[in-house]
C-alpha positions in Angstrom: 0.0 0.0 0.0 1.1 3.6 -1.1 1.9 5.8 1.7 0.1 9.1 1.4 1.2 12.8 2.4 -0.7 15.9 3.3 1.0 18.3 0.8 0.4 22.2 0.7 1.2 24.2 -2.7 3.0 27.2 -2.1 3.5 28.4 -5.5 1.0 30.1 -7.4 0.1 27.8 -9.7 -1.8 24.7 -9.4 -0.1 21.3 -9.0 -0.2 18.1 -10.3 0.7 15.2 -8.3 -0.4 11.4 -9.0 -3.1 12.3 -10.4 -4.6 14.8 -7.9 -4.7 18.5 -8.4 -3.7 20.5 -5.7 -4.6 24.3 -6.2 -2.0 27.2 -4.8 -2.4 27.1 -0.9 -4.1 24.0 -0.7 -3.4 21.2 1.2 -3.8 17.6 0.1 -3.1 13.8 0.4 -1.3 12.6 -2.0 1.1 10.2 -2.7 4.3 10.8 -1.1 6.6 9.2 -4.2 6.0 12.0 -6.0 6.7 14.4 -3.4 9.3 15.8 -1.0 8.9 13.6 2.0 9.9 13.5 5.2 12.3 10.8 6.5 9.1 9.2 8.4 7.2 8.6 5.3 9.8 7.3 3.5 10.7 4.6 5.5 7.6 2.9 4.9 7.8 3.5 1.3 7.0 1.3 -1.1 8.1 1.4 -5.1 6.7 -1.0 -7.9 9.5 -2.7 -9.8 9.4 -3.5 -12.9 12.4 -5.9 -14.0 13.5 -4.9 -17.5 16.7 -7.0 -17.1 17.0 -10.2 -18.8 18.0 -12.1 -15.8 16.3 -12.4 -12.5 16.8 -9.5 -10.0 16.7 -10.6 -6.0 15.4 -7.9 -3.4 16.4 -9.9 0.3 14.6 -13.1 -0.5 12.1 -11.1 -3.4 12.9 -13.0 -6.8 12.0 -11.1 -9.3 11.8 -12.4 -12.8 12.3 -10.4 -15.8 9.1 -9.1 -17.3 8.0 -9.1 -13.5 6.7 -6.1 -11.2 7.1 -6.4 -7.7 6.9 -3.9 -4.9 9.5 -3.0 -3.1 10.8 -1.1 -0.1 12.4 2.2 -1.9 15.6 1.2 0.4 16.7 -1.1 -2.0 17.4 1.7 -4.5 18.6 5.0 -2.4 18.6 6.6 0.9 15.0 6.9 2.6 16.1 9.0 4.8 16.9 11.5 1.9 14.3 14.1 1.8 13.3 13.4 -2.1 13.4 9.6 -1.7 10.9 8.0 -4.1 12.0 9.2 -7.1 13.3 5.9 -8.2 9.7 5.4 -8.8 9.5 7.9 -11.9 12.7 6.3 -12.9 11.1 2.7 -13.5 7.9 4.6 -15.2 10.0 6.6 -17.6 11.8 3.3 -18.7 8.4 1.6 -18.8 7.4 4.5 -21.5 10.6 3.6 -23.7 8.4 0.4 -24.9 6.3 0.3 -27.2 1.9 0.9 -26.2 1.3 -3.6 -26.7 4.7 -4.0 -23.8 3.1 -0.9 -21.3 -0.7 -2.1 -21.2 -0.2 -5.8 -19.4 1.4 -3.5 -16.4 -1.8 -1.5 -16.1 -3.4 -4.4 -13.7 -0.1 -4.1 -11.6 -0.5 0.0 -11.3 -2.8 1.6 -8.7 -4.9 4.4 -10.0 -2.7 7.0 -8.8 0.6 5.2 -10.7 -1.5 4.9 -13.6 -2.6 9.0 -13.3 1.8 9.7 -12.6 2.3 7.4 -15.8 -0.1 9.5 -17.8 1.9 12.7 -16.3 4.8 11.1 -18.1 3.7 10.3 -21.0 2.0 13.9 -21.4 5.2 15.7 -20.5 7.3 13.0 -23.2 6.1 11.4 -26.2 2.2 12.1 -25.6 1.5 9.3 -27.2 -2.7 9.6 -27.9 -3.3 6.0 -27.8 -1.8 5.3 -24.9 -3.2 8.2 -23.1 -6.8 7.2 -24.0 -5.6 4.0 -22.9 -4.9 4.9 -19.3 -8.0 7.2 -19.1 -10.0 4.1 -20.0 -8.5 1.9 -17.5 -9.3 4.5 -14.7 -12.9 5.0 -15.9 -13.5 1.1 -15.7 -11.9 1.1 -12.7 -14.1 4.3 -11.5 -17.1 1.9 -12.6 -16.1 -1.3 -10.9 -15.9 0.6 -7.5 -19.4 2.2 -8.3 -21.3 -0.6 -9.2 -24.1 -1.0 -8.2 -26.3 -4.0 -8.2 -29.7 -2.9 -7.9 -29.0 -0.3 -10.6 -28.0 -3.2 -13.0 -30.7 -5.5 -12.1 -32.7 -2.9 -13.4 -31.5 -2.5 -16.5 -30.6 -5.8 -17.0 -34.8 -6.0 -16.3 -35.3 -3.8 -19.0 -33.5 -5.6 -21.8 -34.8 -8.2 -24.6 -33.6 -11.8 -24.1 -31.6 -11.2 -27.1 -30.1 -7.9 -25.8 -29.0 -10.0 -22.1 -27.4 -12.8 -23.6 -25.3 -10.3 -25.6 -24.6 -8.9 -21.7 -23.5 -12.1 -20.6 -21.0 -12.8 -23.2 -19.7 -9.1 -22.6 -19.2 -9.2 -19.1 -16.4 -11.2 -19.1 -15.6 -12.8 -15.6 -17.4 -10.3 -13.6 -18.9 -12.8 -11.4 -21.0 -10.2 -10.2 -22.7 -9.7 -13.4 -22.9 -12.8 -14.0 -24.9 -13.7 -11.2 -27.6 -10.5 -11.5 -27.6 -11.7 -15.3 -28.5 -15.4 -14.4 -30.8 -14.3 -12.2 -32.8 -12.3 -14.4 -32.5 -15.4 -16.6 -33.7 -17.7 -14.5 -36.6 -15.2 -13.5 -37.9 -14.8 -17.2 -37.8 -18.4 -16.9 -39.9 -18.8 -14.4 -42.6 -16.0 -15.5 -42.6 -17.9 -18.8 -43.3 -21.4 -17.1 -46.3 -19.7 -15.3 -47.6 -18.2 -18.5 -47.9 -21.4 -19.8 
C-alpha cells in the first residue's frame, strides 16, 4: 500500500501530483513518491519494480523475474532517509514509457490508480502518445465503474432488456462474477414467469 502525504502548494500555480490537483495554498493527500517527503514517510515506502533486465533480479529473499513487477521497499534503491526519496519510482515509469503501447498495457493491472494518473503525467510531459493516453483514461474509468457498481441499478436495467439484448450482456461481461450472477438471475426469472404463463 502507497503511503500518502498531506502536501500544501505554495506556488502560485496549481499542481499536479499522481493524479490529484492541488490548487496554490491548498493542502492535500497525495502520494508521497512523488513528493518531497519526510524521513518518516519514506521509510515505509514502497516502489513497484518493474524488472527490465533479462536475468532475474533478487530484493532480500524477493525474486523477481524479468518481465515481472514487484513492490519493493524504496531502500533497495537509495537513501530513505533523503528528503526526495521515491523518485526511483519515476525512474522505473520513464523506462516503462521507452516500450512500445502492446509491452506498457499488461502493467496496467499491476498499477494503482494513482501510478496509472503519474504514468499519464509522463507520458504527457514526453512522447504524448494519444493512444496510450486514452488507454490509461479508460483503465481508470473502468476502474471508477467497478468501485461504483451497483447491483440494484443493474438489475434494473438488465430487467429492462430483450432476451436477445441480455445474452449479448453475458458474453460481454467477461468474468465479472457479479454480473454474472444478476444476469442469471434475471434469466432464471424470465424463466420462471414464462413457465407460469404457460
Amino acid at each position: 500500500m502507497k503511503p500518502s502525504i498531506a502536501y500544501t502548494n505554495t506556488t502560485n500555480q496549481p499542481q499536479n501530483i499522481g493524479g490529484k490537483t492541488v490548487l496554490p495554498g491548498e493542502t492535500r493527500e497525495v502520494d508521497a513518491r512523488f513528493v518531497n517527503a519526510t524521513a518518516l514517510v519514506n521509510r515505509d515506502l514502497m516502489i513497484l519494480f518493474i524488472n527490465f533486465d533479462a536475468s532475474p533480479r533478487f530484493f532480500g529473499t524477493t525474486k523477481v523475474l524479468p518481465g515481472e513487477a514487484v513492490r519493493v521497499s524504496v531502500i533497495h534503491f537509495e537513501n530513505p532517509n533523503r528528503e526526495n526519496a521515491g523518485a526511483v519510482q519515476d525512474r522505473i515509469f520513464e523506462q516503462l514509457l521507452e516500450n512500445k503501447i502492446d509491452v506498457i498495457k499488461p502493467y496496467f493491472s499491476e498499477l494503482e490508480d494513482g501510478e496509472l494518473s503519474r504514468l499519464a503525467e509522463l507520458e504527457q510531459a514526453g512522447d504524448k502518445r494519444k493512444t496510450l493516453l486514452e488507454d490509461i483514461d479508460n483503465e481508470l474509468a473502468v476502474r471508477m465503474a467497478e468501485r461504483n457498481f451497483s447491483p440494484a441499478e443493474y438489475a434494473q436495467r438488465l430487467d429492462a432488456m430483450t432476451d436477445e439484448d441480455l445474452q449479448l450482456e453475458l458474453l460481454s461481461v467477461g468474468d465479472d462474477s457479479r454480473k454474472i450472477v444478476a444476469i442469471q438471475d434475471e434469466l432464471a426469472k424470465r424463466s420462471d414467469q414464462q413457465k407460469q404463463e404457460e
